[in-house]
C-alpha positions in Angstrom: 0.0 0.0 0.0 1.5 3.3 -0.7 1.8 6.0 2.2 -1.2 8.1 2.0 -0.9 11.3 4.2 -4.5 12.4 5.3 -3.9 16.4 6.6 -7.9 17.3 5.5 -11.3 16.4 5.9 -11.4 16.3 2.8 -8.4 13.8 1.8 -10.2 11.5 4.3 -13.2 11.9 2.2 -11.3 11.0 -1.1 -9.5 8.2 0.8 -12.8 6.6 1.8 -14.6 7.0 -1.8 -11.5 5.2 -3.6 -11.5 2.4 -1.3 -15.4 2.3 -1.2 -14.7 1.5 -5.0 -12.7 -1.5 -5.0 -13.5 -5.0 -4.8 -11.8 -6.3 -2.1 -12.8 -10.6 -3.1 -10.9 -9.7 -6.1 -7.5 -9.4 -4.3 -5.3 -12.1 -4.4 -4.4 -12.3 -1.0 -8.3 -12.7 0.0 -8.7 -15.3 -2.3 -5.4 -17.2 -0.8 -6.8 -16.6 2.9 -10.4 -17.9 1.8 -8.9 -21.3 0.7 -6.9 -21.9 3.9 -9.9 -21.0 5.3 -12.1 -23.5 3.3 -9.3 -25.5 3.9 -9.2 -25.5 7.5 -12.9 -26.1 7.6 -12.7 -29.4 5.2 -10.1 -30.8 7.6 -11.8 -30.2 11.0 -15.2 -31.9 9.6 -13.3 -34.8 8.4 -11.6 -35.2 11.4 -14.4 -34.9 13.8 -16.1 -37.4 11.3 -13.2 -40.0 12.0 -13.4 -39.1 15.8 -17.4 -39.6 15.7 -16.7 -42.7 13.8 -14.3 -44.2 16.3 -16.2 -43.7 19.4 -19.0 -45.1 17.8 -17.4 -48.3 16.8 -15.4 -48.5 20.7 -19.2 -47.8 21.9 -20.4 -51.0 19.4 -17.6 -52.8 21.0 -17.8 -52.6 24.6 -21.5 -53.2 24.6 -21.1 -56.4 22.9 -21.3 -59.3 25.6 -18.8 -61.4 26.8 -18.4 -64.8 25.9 -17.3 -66.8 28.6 -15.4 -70.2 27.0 -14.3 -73.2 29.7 -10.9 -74.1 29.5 -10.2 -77.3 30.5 -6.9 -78.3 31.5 -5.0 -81.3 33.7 -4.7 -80.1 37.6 -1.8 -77.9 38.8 1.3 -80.3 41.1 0.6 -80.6 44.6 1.6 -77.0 46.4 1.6 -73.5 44.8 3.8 -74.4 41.6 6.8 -72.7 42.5 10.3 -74.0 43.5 12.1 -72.4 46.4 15.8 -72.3 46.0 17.3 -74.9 48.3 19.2 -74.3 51.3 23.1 -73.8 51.1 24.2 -77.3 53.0 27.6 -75.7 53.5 28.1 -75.0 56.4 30.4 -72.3 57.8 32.6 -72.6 60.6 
């Protein structure tokens, strides 16, 4: 923008009327902000999309029911099924 020096009324009044003139969609850097904009938008729907769709399908999941299944195996040895280190049988003098 060029430096415009406004010392009258009246240079504010010329000011205003040439900007009331211009079309500002048609500047480049309007058009470039609008897209990041759209942009931006496009991104945070498909995202909260995904999100939705996610807790949806963990809600689908944890309301299933569970399914108990038997397992059948051969009993555990006699005591807790764990083997204590023996005692040293040297013995020190």
């Amino acid at each position: 923008m060029a430096d415009v020096q406004l010392k009258t009324p009246g240079d504010v009044h010329a000011y205003v009327q040439s900007l009331a003139g211009r079309r500002v969609e048609d500047d480049p850097s309007v058009k470039a902000w609008r897209l990041a904009k759209q942009s931006s938008y496009l991104y945070v729907l498909v995202v909260s999309f995904l999100l939705y769709f996610l807790v949806d399908v963990i809600n689908e999941t944890l309301s299933l029911p569970a399914v108990d299944f038997p397992v059948v195996m051969k009993p555990a040895p006699a005591g807790d099924g764990f083997q204590r280190p023996q005692a040293n049988s040297v013995r020190r003098r």
